[in-house]
N, C-alpha and C positions, 0 to 999 in steps of 0.2 A: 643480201648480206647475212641475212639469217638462215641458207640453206642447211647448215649444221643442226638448226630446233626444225628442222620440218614435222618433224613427229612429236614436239611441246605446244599446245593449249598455251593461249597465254603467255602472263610474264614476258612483256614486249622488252620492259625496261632493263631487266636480267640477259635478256638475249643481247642486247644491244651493249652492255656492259662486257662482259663476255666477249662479245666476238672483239671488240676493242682492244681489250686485253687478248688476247690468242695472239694480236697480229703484232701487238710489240717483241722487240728483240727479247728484252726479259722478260718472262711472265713468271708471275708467281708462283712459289712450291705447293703451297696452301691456302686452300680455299674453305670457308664455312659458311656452309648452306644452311638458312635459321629462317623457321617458318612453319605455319601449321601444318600436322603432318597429313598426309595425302593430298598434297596439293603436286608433287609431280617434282618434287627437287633432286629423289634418288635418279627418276628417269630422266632429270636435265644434266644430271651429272656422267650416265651411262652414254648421252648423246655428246658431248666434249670427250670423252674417252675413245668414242666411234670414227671423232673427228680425230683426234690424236695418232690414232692406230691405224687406221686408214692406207692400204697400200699406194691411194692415188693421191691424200691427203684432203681430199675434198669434200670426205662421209660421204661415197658414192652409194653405198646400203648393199653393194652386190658383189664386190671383193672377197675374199678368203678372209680378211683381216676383220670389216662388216661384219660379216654370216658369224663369227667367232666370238666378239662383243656381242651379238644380240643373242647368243645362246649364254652369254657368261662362261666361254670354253677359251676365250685367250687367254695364251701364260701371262701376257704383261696387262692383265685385270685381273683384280683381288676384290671383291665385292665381301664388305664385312656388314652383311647385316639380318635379320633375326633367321630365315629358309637357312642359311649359313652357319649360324647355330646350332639351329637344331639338327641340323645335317652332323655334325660336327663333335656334337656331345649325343647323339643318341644312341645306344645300347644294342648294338647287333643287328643295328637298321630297323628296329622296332623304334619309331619314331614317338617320342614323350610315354614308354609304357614302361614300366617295371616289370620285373619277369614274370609277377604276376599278372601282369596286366591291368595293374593301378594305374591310373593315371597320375604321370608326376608332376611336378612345379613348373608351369611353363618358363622357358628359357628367357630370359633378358641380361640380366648382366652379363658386360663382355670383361671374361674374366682375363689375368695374367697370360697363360697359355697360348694366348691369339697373339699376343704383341713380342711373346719369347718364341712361342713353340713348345710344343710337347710331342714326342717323336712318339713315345708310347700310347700316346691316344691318336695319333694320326694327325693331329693338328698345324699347320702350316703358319707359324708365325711372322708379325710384318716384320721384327724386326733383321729374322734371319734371308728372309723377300728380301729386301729392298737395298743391300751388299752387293746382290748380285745385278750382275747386268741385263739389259732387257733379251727375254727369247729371240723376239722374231722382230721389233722395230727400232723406233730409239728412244721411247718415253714407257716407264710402266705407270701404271694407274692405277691408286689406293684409294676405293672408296670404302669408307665405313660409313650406316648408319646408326643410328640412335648414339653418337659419341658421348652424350649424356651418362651412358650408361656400363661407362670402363669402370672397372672397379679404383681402387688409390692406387695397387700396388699396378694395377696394368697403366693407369694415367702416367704414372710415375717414371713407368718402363717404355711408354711409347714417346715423354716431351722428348728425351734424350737423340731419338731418332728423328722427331719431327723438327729439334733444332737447325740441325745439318745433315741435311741428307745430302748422299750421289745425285749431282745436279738433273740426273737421270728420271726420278722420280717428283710425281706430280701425287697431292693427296686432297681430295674433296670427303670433307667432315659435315655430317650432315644433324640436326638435331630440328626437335620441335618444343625442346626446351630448351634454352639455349641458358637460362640464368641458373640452372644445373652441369654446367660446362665448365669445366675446371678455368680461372680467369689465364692462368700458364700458358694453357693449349692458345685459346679464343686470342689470345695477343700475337700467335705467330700465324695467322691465318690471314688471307682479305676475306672478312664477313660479305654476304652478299643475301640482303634479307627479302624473302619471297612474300607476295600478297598472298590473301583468300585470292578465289577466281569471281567473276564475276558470276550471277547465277543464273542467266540468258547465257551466258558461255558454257554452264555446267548442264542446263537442261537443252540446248544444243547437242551437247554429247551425248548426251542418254536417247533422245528423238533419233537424233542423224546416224550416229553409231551404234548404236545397243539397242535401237528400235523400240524402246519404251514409248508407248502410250502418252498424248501428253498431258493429260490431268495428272499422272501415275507421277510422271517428269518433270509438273510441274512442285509437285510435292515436296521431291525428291531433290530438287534443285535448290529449294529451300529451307529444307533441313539439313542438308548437306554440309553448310555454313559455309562455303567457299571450296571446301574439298572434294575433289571427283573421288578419292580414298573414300570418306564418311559415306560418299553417292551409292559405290557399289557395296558397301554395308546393308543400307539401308533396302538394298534391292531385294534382300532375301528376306520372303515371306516373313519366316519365324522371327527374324530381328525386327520385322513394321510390327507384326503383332504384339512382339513384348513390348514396342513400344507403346502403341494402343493401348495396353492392360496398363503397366506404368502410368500413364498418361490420367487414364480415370481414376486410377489409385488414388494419385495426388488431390483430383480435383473434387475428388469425394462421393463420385458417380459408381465405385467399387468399395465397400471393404469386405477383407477376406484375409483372414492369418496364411491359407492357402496359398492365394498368389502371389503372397508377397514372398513366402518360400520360394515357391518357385522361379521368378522373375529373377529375385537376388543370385539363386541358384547361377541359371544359365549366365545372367550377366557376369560373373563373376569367373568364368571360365577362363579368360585372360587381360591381363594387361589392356591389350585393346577395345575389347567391350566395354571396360568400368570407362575407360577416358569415354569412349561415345553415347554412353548412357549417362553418362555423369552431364556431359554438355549438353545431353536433351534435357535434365534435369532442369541445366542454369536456364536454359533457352525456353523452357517452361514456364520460369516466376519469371523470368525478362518481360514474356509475354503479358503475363498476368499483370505483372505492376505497370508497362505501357497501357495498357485496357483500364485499367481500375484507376491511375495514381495519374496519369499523363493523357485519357482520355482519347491515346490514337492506336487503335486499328490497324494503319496504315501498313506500319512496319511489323506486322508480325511475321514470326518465324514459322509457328510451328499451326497452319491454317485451317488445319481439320479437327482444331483444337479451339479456334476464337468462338465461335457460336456458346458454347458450352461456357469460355469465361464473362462471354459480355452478359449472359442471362445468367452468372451465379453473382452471390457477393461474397467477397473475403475480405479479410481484416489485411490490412500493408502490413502494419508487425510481425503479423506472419509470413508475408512473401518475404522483406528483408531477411527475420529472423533465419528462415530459409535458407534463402540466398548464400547468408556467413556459415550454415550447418555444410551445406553442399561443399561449398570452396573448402571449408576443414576441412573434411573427408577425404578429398578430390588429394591435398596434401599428406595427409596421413596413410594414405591409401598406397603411395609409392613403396615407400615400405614396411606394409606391414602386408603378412603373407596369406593371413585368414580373410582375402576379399568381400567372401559370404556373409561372415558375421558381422563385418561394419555396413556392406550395401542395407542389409536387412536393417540394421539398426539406424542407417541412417533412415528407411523408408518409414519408419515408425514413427520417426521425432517431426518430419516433415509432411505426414498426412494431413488431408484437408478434414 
């Protein structure tokens, strides 16, 4: 029934939901995908698109129409998410650098441009897309991610379209914020809300497919939080090390004005860093106050870190205290554009 997710992990319930819907007479124009992100929703969505455009209709994988969706080269797919971006706004194909070679503001908001078009930046708008009729089948497919992240005047410019569309097109909205979703858009959609994955399903993947180690995998599976996304973060040496140093910063095993420089430095590099250092952060005093406050071990997250809190003592005042400094940050941090100087200053207020 589910030969369409053969390449989705998981989300049995999603899959079975879905294919339900495919096979009524009407299906829905819009769809919003809401769930932690890297758990695999953009790539569940690319798989319904696979199935949509399918010359035999069956997502046989090896079709002209197939080969076209898995490269992102079919005309009736429009993938709006950050590679797209940046692709998109970058400067002479010198990707995020100034002609100096500054590094600029990474890309996130999806501005006007995308949902109008801008012919003098090269820009391909959905709403001048989706007028027209499909290339080569009879469905086009508009996937955006991070929808969170349209500006007012692009939200503004795309409900219009996302009202009544040519029956023609199908649109999957994808967010991992979803209580940052305009309430406008979120009401013309069917929500369809993704789990974490299980973490024997995630350190499965890492063993079976990626050949990791399984102490390395077991690790990994567990600070992952449920996302194969966070997994393959975490994979790269220097992101385990900064968390390492992080890690003893906090628990009071480091101090050093130094590496708090620097740690805040690289974590600050983008949007996605500060979210997954920010969640080791919480998943840190989670720990900490399970061990100290709640007495269990059992359930910790982050395990090459319990030794260290069962033989220290800290005061709870402080991990809560904590805990509400982080979550601000974690909010304030959306927009405000000097990452550096709040990680840094958050790391000072929350030393051990």
């Amino acid at each position: 029934m589910h030969g369409v997710f053969k390449d989705i992990m998981g989300h049995e319930r999603q899959k079975a939901l879905i294919s339900s819907i495919l096979k009524k007479e009407r299906v829905p124009h819009a769809f919003l995908f809401s769930g932690l992100e890297g758990i695999g929703k953009k790539t569940f969505a690319i798989s319904i698109a696979r199935k949509l455009l399918c010359q035999t209709g069956e997502d046989c994988g090896f079709c002209r129409s197939c080969m076209k969706v898995k490269k992102l080269t079919h005309p009736d797919l429009l993938v709006l998410d950050h590679q797209y971006l940046e692709w998109a706004t970058s400067l002479h194909g010198k990707k995020n650098l100034k002609e100096n070679g500054e590094q600029i503001k990474e890309v996130s908001s999806i501005s006007i441009d995308f949902i109008r078009g801008n012919e003098e930046k090269k820009i391909k708008g959905i709403n001048e897309e989706v007028i027209r009729h499909p290339h080569e089948g009879k469905k086009r497919i508009i996937i955006i991610d991070n929808i969170e992240n349209l500006t007012n005047d692009a939200a503004n410019a795309f409900l219009k379209t996302l009202e009544e569309p040519p029956d023609y097109n199908m649109f999957f909205l994808i967010t991992s914020r979803e209580g940052d979703v305009p309430v406008t858009i979120k009401s013309r959609c069917v929500k369809v809300l993704f789990n974490p994955l299980p973490q024997d399903l995630i350190k499965g993947y890492f063993m079976n497919t990626l050949e990791v180690e399984e102490k390395r995998a077991d690790l990994i599976s567990s600070i992952s939080q449920g996302s194969i996304g966070n997994g393959i973060f975490w994979l790269e040496d220097k992101n385990l090390e900064i968390r390492r140093i992080l890690g003893e910063l906090i628990l009071g095993k480091k101090k050093s004005h130094v590496l708090i420089t620097l740690v805040s430095e690289h974590i600050a590099k983008g949007n996605r860093e500060c979210s997954i250092f920010i969640g080791f952060l919480l998943s840190l005093f989670r720990d900490m106050f399970m061990i100290k406050k709640m007495d269990n071990a059992s359930c910790v997250i982050n395990k090459d870190f319990a030794e260290v809190i069962e033989n220290s003592v800290y005061n709870l005042e402080w991990i809560e205290a904590s805990i509400k400094k982080i979550k601000e940050t974690a909010v304030i941090m959306k927009y405000n554009i000097n990452k550096w100087l709040m990680f840094e200053n958050l790391l000072y207020n929350i030393m051990g």
